[in-house]
N, C-alpha and C positions, 0 to 999 in steps of 0.2 A: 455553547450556543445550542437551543434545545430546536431537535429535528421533528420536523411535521411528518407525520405518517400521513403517506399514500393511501388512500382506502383500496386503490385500483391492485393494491401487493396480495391484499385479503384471497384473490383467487388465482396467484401466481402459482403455478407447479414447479418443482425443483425434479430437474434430472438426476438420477442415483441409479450407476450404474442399468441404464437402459430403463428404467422404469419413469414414469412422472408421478410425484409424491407431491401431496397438499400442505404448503409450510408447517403445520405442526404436526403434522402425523410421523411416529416410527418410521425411520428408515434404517437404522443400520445399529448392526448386533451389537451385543454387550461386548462380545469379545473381539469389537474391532481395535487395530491398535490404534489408531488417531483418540477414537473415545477413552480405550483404556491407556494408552502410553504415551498421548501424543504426540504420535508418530503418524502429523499431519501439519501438510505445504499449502500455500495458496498465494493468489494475488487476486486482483478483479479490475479488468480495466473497462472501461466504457464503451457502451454502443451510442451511435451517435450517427444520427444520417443511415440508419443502414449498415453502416460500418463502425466491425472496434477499432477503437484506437490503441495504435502498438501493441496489438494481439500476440507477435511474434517475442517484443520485447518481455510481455508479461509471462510469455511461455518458456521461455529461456531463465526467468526468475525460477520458476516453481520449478525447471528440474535442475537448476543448480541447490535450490534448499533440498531435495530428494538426494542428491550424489553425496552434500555435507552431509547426511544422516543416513549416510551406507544402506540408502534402500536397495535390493537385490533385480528389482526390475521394476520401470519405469515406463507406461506407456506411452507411443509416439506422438508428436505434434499432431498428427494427421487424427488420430482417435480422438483427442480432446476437441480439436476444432468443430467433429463432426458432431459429437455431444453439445456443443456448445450453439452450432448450428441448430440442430434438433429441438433444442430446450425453448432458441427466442421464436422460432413456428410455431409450435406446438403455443407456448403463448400470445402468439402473434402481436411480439416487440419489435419497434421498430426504431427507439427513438430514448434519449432521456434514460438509458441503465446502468445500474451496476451489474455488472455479471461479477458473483465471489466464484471464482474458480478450486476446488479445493480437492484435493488429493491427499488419501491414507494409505501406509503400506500395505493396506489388506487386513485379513482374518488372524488373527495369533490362536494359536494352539493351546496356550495354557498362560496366565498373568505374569509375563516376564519382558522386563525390560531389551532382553538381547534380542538384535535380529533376526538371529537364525532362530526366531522361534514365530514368525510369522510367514505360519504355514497353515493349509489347511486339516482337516480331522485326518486326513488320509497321510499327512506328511508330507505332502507336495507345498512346494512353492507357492503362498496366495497369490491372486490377481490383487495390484491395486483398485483401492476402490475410487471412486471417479463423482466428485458431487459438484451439480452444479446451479446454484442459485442464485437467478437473476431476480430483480425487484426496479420497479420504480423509485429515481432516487436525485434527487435536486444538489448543486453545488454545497460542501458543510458549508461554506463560512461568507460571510458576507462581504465582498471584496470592494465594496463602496468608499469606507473609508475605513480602513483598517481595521488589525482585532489588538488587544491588548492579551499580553502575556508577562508571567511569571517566571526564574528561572525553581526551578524544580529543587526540592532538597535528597532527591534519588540521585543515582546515579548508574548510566549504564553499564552494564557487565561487558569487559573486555574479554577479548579475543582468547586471551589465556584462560575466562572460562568456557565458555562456549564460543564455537564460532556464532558471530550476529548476522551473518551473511544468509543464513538461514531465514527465511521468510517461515517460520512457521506458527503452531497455535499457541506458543510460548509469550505468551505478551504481557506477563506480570508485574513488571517493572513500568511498562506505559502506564495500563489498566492505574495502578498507584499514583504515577505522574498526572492523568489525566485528572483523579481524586483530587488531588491538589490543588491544581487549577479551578474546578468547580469549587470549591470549598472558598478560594480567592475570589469568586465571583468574574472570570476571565474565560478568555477562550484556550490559552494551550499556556506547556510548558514547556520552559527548555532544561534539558539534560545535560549534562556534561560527562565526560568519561573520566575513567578512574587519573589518570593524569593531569587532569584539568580542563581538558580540550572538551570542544565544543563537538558534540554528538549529534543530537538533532531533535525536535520537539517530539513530542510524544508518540506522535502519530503520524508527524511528514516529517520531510529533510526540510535543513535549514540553511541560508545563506546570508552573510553581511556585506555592505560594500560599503567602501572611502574611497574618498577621492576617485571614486568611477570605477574601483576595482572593485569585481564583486569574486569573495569569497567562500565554499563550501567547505563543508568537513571532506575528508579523508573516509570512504566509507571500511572504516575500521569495527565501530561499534553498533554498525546498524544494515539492514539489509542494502544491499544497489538499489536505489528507488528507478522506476523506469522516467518517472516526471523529470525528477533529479537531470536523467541521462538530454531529455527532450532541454531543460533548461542548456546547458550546457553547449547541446548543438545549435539552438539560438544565438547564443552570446557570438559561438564561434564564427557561425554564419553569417552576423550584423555588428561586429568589428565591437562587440563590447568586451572587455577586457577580464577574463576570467580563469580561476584555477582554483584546484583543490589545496586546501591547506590545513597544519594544526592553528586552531582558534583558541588561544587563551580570553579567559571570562572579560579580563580589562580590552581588549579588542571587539567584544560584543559590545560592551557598556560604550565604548567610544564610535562606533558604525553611525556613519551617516542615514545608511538604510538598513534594515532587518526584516529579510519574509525570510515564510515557511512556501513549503511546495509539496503538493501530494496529489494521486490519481483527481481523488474530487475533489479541487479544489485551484490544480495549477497554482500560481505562484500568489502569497497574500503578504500584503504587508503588514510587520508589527510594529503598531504607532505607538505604543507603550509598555514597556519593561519595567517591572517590579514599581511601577506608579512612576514613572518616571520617562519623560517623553523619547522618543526615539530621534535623532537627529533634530529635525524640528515638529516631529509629531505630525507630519502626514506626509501620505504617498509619495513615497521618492520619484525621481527621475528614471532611473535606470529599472524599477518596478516597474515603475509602469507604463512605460515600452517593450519590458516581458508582459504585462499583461496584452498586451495590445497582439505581441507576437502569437504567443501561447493561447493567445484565443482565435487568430487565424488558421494556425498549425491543426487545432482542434477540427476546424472546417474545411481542413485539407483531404481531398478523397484521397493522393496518392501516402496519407499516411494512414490510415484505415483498413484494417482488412476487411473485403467484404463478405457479409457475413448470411444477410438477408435478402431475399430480392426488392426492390420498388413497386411500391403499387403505381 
């Protein structure tokens, strides 16, 4: 589904490390390691009223991808928030964002992959470097009447070679999967893991449900989504019957209902698979009473940190 650019982004500044930088200008060395080794985190959750939503959970993402990739120091919750705070002032946001939250191990020394080599000229320990790019940014997908999707001919990398739990800029395997799907003329695709199981679409997590249970993957082969986590305390909250599970492909094919869930987009439903309607090819039940939820939740201040004042 092709995204309308904002003009209102044209004059968004981006925090880096204490500066405000004009979306495409230079900000950060050659010799960073995110740039040069990828050895860079992130999430981006939404401002919304004033308030992000599950700021804490999205923060709790990006230093568990930092500890899988033996970063040597990690700055605290309280540093990012106040960057984060700084950046929607300074563009005085108040409503309608993504914030990409994004974190590098720092400066490296010389082009090498090992950690201990991100350091700066002097041989000291870098600082992580701290970037944070907010922009104007409307729901992806159109939650009207569904989207239609493809199952994917990739497959995600399991745990045995990387851990996937890692939220980082390593996104090769999607970037490919999402190729896919466009090429299909669709909006997403689904991935399966090296076992067969059901992974999760390219770029959100994925759920099916029968008979009124609804089930997710196992986050094995893919990051903890924080959405994922919000769907979950839903279900458990309003007696809808749910768990984590392995999903074989003939289990997807036979699902009454099938959505994806992700930061922008919350829960959507897929009304067709590989040309082929989804239970009866529109918005289930138990969808869309997650939609209904998840779009209260979203207008809940006590789930919002707050971030900005009110005018």
């Amino acid at each position: 589904m092709a995204q309308r650019l904002d003009p209102r982004n044209q004059h968004v500044l981006n925090w880096v490390d204490g500066t405000f930088i004009p979306r495409y200008a230079p900000a950060i060395p050659v010799y960073d390691s995110g740039f040069m080794h990828g050895k860079l985190v992130w999430s981006a959750p939404r401002l919304i009223r004033g308030r992000v939503f599950r700021l804490r959970d999205h923060l709790a993402k990006i230093r568990l991808s930092a500890e899988l990739t033996f970063w040597p120091r990690i700055p605290p919750d309280e540093d990012i928030i106040r960057a984060v705070r700084e950046a929607l002032e300074r563009n005085q946001m108040r409503d309608g964002v993504h914030i990409r939250i994004m974190l590098t191990a720092g400066n490296q020394a010389t082009a090498s992959m090992d950690i201990d080599w991100v350091v700066d000229a002097d041989g000291m320990p870098s600082r992580p470097r701290l970037i944070i790019a907010p922009e104007y940014r409307e729901a992806v997908y159109d939650r009207t009447g569904g989207i239609r999707a493809i199952t994917s001919s990739l497959r995600r990398p399991g745990p045995d070679m990387v851990d996937q739990r890692s939220h980082d800029n390593n996104q090769n395997a999607s970037a490919r999967a999402c190729h896919e799907a466009k090429r299909a003329g669709v909006t997403t695709a689904l991935m399966y893991d090296g076992q067969g199981f059901l992974a999760e679409a390219f770029a959100s997590h994925a759920a099916v449900v029968k008979d009124g249970v609804l089930r997710t993957p196992y986050v094995r082969c893919n990051p903890e989504g924080v959405t994922r986590k919000v769907i979950l305390e839903l279900c458990a909250a309003h007696g809808i019957d749910a768990t984590e599970a392995d999903i074989p492909r003939a289990d997807v094919d036979a699902a009454d209902e099938l959505f994806i869930m992700g930061t922008m987009s919350g829960p959507v439903a897929v009304c067709e698979l590989d040309g082929r309607p989804v239970g009866r090819g529109q918005i289930g039940p138990v969808t869309r009473k997650l939609y209904d939820l998840y779009a209260a939740t979203l207008r809940d201040p006590a789930q919002g940190f707050p971030i900005v004042d009110d005018e």
